[in-house]
Backbone as ProteinMPNN parsed JSONL, in Angstrom:
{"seq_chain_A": "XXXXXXXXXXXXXXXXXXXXXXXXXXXXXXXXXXXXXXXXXXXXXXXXXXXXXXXXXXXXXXX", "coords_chain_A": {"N_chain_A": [[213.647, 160.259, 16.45], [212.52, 157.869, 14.311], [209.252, 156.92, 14.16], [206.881, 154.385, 15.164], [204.189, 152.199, 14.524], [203.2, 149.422, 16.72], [201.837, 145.926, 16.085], [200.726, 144.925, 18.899], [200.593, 147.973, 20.407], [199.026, 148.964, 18.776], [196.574, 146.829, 19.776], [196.25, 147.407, 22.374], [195.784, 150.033, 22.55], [193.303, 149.772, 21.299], [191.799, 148.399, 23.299], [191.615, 150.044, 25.233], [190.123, 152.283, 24.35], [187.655, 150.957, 23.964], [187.076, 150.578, 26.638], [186.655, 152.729, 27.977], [184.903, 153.799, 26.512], [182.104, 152.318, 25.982], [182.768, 149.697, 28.064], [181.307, 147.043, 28.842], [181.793, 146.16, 26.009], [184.501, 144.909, 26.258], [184.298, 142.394, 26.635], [182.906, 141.245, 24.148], [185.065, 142.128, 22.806], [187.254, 140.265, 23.942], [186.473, 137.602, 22.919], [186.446, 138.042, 20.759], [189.203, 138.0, 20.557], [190.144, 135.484, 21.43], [188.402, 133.923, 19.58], [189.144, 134.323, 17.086], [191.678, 135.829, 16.695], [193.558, 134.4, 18.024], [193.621, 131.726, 16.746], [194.293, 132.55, 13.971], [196.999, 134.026, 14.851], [198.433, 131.915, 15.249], [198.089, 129.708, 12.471], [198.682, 131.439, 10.932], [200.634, 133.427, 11.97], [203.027, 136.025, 11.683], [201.937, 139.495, 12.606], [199.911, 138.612, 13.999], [200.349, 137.336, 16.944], [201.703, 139.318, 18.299], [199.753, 141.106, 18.478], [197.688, 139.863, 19.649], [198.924, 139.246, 21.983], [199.358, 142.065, 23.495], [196.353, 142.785, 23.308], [195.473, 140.774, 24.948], [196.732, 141.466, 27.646], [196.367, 144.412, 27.706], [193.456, 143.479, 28.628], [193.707, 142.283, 30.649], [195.159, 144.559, 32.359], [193.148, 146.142, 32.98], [190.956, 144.325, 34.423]], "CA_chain_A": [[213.633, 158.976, 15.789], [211.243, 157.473, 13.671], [208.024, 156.399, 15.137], [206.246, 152.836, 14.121], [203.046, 151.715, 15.088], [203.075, 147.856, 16.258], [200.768, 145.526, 16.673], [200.643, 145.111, 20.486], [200.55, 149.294, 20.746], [197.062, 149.56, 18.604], [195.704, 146.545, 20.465], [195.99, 147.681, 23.878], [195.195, 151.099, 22.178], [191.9, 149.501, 20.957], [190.93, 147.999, 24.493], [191.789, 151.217, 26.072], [188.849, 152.808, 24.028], [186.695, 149.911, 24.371], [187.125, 150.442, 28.267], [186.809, 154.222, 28.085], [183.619, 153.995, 25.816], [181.76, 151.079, 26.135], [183.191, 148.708, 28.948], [180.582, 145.928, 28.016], [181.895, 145.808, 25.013], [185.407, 144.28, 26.537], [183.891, 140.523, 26.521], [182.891, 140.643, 22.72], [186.222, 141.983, 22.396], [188.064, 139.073, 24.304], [186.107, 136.433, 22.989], [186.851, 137.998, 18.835], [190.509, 137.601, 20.816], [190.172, 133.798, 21.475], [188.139, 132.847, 18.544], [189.399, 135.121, 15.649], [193.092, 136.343, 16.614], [194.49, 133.216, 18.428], [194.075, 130.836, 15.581], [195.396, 133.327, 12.874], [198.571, 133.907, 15.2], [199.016, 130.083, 15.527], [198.109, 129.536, 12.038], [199.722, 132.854, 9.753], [201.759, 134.173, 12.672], [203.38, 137.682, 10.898], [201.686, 140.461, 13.432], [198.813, 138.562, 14.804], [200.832, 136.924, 18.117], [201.976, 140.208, 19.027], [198.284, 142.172, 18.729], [196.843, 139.13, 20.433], [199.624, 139.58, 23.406], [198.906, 143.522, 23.086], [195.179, 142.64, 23.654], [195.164, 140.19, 26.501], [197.527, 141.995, 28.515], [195.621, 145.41, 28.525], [192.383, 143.772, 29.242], [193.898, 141.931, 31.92], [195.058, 145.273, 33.44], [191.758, 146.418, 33.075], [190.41, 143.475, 34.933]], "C_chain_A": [[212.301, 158.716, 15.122], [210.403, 156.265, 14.635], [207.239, 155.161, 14.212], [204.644, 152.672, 14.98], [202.612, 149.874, 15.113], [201.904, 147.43, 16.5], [200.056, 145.554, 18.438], [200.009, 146.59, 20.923], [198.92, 149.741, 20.082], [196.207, 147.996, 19.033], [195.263, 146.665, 21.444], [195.424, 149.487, 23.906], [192.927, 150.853, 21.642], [191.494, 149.452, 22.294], [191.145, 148.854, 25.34], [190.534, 152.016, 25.73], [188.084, 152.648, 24.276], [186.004, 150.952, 26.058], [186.45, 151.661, 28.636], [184.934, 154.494, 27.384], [182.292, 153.004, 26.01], [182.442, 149.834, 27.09], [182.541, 147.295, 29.039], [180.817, 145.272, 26.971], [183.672, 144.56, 25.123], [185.614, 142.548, 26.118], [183.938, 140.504, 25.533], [184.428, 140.853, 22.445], [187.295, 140.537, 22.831], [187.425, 137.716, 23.956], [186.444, 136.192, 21.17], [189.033, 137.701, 19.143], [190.471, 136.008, 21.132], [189.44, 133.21, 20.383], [188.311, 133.61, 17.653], [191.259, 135.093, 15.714], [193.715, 135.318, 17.154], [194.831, 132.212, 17.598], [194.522, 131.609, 14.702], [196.336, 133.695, 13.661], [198.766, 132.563, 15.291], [198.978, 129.496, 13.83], [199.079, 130.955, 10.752], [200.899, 133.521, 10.497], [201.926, 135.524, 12.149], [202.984, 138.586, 12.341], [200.757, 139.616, 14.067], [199.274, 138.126, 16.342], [201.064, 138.427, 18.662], [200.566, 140.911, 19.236], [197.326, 140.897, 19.438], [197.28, 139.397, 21.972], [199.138, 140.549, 24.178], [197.389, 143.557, 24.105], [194.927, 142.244, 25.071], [195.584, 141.26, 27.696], [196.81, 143.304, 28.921], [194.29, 145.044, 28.983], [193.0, 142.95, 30.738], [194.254, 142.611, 33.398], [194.258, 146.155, 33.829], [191.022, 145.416, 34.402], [190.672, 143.183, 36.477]], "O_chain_A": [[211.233, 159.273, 15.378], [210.697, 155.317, 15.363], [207.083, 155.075, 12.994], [204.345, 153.196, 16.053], [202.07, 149.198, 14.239], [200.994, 148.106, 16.979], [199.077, 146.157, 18.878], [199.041, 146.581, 21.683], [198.03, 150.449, 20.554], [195.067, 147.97, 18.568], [194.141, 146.261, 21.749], [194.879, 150.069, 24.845], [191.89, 151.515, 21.695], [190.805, 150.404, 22.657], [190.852, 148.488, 26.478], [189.86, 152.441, 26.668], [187.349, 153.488, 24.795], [185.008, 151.617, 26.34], [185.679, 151.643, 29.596], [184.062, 155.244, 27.823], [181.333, 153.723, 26.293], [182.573, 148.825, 26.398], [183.299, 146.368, 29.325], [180.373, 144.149, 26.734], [183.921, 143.672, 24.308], [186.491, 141.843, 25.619], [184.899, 139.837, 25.151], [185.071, 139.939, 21.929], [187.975, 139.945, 21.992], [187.767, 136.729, 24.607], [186.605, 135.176, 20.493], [189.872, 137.365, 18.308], [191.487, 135.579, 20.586], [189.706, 132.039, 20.114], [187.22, 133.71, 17.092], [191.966, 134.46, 14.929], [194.821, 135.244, 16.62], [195.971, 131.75, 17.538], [195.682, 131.235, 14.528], [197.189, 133.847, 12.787], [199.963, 132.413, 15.537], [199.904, 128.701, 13.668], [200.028, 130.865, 9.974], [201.876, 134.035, 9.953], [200.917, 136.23, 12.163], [203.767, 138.377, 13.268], [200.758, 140.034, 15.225], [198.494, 138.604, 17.166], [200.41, 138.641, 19.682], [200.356, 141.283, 20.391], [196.163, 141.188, 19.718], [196.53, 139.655, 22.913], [198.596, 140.333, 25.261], [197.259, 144.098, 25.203], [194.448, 142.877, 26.012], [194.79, 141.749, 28.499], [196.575, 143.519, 30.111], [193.706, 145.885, 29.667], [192.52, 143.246, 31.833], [194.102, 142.237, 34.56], [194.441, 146.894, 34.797], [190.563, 146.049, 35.352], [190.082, 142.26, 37.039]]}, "name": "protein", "num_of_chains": 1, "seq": "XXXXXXXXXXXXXXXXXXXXXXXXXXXXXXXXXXXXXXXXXXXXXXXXXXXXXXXXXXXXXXX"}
């Protein structure tokens, strides 16, 4: 089958790197997730709700 790449799959792909490379770097990431990506999914919606979901969720099973 054909393969897609969603949002959710390269944000929890990002904070998997993060984690892997830099683990310090997690916070700036969750804080460009509450003040960058939460208002553009609440305000444009399209992909950003799902790569915000994406996000939280792997740093939370990081955490």
């Amino acid at each position: 089958g054909e393969r897609t790449l969603t949002a959710r799959t390269l944000a929890a792909s990002l904070v998997g790197s993060l984690a892997r490379r830099e683990p310090e770097d997690l916070a700036i990431l969750n804080k460009y997730l509450h003040g960058v990506v939460e208002p553009r999914s609440k305000e444009e919606g399209g992909s950003w709700p799902e790569f915000l979901e994406g996000g939280r969720d792997a740093i939370a099973t990081l955490s």
